[in-house]
Each structure stands twice: as structure tokens, then as C-alpha cells.
C-alpha positions as CSV (number, residue, x, y, z in Angstrom):
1,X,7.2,-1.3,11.3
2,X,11.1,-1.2,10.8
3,X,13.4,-3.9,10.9
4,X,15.0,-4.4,14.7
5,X,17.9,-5.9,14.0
6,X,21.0,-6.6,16.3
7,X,24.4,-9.2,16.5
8,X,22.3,-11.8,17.9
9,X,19.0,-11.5,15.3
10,X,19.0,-13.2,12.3
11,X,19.5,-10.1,10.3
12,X,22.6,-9.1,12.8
13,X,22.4,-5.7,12.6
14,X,20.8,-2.5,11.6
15,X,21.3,-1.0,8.4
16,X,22.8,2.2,9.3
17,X,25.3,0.5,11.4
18,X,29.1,0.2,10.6
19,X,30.1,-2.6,8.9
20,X,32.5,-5.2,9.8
21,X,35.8,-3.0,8.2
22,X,34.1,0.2,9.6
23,X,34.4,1.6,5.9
24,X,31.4,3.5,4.2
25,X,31.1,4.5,0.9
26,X,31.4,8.5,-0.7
27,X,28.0,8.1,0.1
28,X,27.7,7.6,3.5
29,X,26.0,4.0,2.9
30,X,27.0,0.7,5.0
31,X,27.4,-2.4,3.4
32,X,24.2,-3.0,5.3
33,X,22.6,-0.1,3.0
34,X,24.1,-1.3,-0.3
35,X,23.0,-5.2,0.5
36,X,19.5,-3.7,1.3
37,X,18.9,-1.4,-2.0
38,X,20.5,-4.1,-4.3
39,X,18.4,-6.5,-2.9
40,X,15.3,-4.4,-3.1
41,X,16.3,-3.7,-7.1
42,X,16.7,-7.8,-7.6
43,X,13.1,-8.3,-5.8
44,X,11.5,-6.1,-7.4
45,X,12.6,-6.1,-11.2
46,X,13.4,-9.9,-11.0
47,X,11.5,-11.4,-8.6
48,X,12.1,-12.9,-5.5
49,X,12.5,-16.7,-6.3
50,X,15.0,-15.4,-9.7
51,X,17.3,-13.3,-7.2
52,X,20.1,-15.3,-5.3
53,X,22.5,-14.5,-2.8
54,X,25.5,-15.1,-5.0
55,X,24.5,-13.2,-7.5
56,X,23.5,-9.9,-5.2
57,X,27.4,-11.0,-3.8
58,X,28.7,-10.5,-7.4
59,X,27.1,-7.4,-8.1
60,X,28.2,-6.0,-4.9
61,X,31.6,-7.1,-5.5
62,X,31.4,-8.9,-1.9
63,X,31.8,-12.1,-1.0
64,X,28.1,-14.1,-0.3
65,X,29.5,-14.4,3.5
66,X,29.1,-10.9,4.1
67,X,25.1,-11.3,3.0
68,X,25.1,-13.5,5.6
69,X,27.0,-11.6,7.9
70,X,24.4,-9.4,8.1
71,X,21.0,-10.9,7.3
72,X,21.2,-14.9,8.2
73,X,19.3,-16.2,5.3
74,X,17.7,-14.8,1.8
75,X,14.3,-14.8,3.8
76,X,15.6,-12.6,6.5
77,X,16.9,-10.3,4.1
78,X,13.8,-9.9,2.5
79,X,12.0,-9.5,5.4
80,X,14.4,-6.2,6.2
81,X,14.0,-5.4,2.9
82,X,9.8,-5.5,3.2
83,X,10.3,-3.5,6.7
84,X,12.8,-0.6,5.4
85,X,10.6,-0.2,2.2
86,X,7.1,-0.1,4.2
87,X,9.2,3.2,6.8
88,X,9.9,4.6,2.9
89,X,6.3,4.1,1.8
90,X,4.3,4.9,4.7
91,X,6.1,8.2,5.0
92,X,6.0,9.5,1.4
93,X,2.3,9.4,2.2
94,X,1.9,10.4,5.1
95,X,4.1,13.7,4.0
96,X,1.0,14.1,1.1
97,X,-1.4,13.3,4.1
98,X,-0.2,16.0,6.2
99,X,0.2,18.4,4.0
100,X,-2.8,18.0,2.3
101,X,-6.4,19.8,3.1
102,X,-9.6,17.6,3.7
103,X,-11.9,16.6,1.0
104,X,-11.3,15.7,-2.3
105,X,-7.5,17.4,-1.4
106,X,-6.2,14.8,0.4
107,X,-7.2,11.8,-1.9
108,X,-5.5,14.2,-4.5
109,X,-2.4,14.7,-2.5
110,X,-2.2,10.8,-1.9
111,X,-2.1,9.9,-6.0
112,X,-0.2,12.5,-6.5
113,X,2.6,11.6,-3.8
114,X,2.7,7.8,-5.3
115,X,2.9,8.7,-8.8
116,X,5.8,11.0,-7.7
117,X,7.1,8.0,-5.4
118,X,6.5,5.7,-9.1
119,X,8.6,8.3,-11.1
120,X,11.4,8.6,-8.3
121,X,11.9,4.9,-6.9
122,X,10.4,2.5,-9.2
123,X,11.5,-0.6,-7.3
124,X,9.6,0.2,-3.8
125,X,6.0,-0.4,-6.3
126,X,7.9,-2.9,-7.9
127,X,8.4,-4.6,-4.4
128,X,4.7,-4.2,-3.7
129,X,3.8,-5.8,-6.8
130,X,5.9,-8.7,-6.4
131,X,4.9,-9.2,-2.5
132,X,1.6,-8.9,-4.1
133,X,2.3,-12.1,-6.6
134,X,4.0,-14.2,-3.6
135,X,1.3,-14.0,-1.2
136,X,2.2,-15.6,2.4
137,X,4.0,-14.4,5.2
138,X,5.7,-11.5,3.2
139,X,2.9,-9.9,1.5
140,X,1.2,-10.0,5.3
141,X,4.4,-8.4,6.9
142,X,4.0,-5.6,4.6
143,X,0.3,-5.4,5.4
144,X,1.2,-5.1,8.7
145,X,3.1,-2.8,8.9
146,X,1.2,-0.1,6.8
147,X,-2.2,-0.7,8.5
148,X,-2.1,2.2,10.8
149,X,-1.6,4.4,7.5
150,X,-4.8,2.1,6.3
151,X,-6.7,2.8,9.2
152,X,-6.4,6.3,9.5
153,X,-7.5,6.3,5.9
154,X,-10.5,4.4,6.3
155,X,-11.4,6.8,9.4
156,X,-11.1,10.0,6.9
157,X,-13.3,8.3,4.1
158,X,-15.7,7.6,6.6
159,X,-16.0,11.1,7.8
160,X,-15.8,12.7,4.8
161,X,-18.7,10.3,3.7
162,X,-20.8,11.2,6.6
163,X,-20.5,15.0,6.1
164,X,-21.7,14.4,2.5
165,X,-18.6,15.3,0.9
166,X,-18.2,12.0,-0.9
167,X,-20.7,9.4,-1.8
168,X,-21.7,6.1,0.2
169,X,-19.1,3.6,-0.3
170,X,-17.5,0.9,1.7
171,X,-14.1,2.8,2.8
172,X,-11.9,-0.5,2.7
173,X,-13.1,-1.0,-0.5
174,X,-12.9,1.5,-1.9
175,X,-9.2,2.2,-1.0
176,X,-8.5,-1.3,-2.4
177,X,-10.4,0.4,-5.7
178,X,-8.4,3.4,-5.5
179,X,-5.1,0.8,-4.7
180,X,-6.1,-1.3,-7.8
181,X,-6.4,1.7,-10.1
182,X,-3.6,3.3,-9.3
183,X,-1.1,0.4,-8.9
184,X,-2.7,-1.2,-12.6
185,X,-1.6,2.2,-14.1
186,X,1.5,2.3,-12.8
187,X,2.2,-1.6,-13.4
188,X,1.7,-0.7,-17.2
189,X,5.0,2.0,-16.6
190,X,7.0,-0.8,-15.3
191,X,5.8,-3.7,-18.2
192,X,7.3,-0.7,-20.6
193,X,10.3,-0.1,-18.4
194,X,11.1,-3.8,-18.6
195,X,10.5,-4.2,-22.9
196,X,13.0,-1.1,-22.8
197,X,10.5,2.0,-23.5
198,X,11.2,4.6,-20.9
199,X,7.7,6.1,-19.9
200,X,8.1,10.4,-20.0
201,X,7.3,12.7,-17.6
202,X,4.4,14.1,-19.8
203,X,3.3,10.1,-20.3
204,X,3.4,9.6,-16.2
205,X,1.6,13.3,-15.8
206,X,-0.9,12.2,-18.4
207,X,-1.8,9.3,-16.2
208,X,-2.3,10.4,-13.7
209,X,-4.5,13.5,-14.2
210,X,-6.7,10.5,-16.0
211,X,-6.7,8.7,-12.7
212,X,-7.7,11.5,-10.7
213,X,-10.2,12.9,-13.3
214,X,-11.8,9.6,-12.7
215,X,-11.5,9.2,-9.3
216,X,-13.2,13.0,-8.5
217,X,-16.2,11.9,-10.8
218,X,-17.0,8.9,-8.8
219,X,-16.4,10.0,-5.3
220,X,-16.8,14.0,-5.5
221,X,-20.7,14.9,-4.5
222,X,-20.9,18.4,-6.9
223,X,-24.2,21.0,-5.9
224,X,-26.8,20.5,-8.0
């Protein structure tokens, strides 16, 4: 799901648009863009009730009327936040989807794409997490909008199952395993991020080879 968002919505228009003085940064972002990624660093590192307009304003260097200039309340800018991070998410895996074989390869290829995601943008799981913690209509946009990546997951576990390449389980719940594994890992990275101790590649690669070494002994069916 991504955000539709025009002058007359409440978060007035779309984040790659021009903004009010036409300017963009060296960067090619909008103010649109820069509003979206601080807000998604706030959310996810501070929490959604602990961020405010004012203070995303101050960081920006902008005035807390431009916010609202382009998202109409702190709840509308969260939910463009939750839509523009679910496009980033479901798209980093379904890159490791498509690329990946069948089998065992593609549940590989998944891990391996979110530990890489982890390493690259901590904030997007730190935006899970926290959706995670408030529950409600946020947590359920975000749902939304990534249950055709869940679905189509749940139809390959099922097939692979059925063709005896992995053992019996309940596919939904054992993507929520596989969810809860993963995520509780990579939750420990960000709780050392936050105390100042700057997980290493070799910590994050160590991780997850554990993750996958159990996962492939509790799914993979080996000849006997």
C-alpha cells in the first residue's frame, strides 16, 4: 500500500512532490522526503508518543507549519510514514524472493535480505517494533499493506510442505516463528545500539548464520 496523498488529503501531497519554494536539496529530496525520513528516525528510536512536531520542526530547521503543510496532523504523518516504509519493506523482500530458488533457498534468501535491510536501515525494524508496541490502527495499516507479501509466503510454505521438502507445520505460524526469531535477534542489535555499543559486521553475520542454522534443522527434511 503507499500513501495517496494530494492538496486536498490530509497529508497534502506526495512525497516526491515539489515543495512549497520548489527547492530540493543536493540530494534531490523534498521537504516532503526530509519530513518523512526524520520522522521515521524519531518513531522508531524514540517512539511515537516521545516524538513531537516541534521538535521534528527544530531538527529540520523548518517551521512546525510546514509539517502541517504537508501532512495535517502527527497521525497523518505517521500514517505516510507506516505506508512509504511497508513499499521499502515489502520490496527488499520481495527482491530476496525473486531472486531466490525454491526450497530451503528462498527462506534463506528472506533472513538474509532483512538482516542486510537491519544492517543498512535500522529505523524501518525499528518502526516495526514500535508499531508492534502501539497496537491499533497503525500496527493494522502496516499489516495491511504487507499481506499480499504474507500470503504469497504462506502459499510457498504450503507447497513446499506438501512436496515433502519441509515438515508439517502451520505456515502462518510458522512465519510468525520465523518473524519472532528473527525480529528478537535483531531487537537485541538495536537495545546495544541504543546503550552506545555498535553491533560489527562479524557480530550481525554471526547472528545470523545462528538463525538460519536453526531454522534449516527445524524445517529442512534431510534423506535418511
Amino acid at each position: 500500500m503507499s500513501a495517496s496523498i494530494t492538496p486536498s488529503s490530509p497529508a497534502r501531497r506526495s512525497s516526491r512532490a515539489t515543495d512549497p519554494s520548489g527547492r530540493r536539496d543536493e540530494q534531490g529530496a523534498t521537504t516532503a522526503d526530509r519530513i518523512l525520513d526524520a520522522a521515521l528516525v524519531s518513531f522508531a528510536t524514540k517512539g511515537y508518543e516521545a516524538s513531537s512536531l516541534d521538535a521534528l520542526a527544530a531538527g529540520l530547521d523548518v517551521r512546525k507549519q510546514t509539517i502541517l503543510y504537508w501532512f495535517s496532523s502527527k497521525e497523518q504523518l505517521l500514517e505516510a510514514v507506516i505506508d512509504r516504509s511497508a513499499v521499502e519493506l515489502a520490496g527488499a523482500l520481495q527482491d530476496a524472493l525473486t531472486r531466490a530458488g525454491d526450497g530451503w533457498d528462498r527462506i534463506e534468501a528472506v533472513v538474509r535480505s532483512v538482516f542486510k535491510l537491519a544492517a543498512r536501515r535500522p529505523e524501518l525494524l525499528g518502526l516495526v517494533r514500535e508499531l508492534g508496541r502501539l497496537g491499533g490502527p497503525a500496527a493494522t495499516r502496516l499489516v495491511t499493506a504487507l499481506e499480499p507479501l504474507v500470503a504469497r509466503a504462506t502459499a510457498f510454505l504450503e507447497t513446499e510442505m506438501d512436496s515433502g521438502h519441509l515438515r508439517r507445520q502451520d505456515p502462518r505460524l510458522l512465519l510468525l516463528t520465523i518473524y519472532s526469531s528473527v525480529t528478537g535477534i535483531l531487537t537485541e542489535v538495536e537495545v546495544l545500539r541504543v546503550f552506545g555499543e555498535e553491533p560489527t559486521v562479524r557480530s550481525l553475520v554471526r547472528r545470523r548464520n545462528e538463525i538460519l542454522a536453526f531454522l534449516h534443522s527445524a524445517l529442512v527434511i534431510t534423506p535418511d
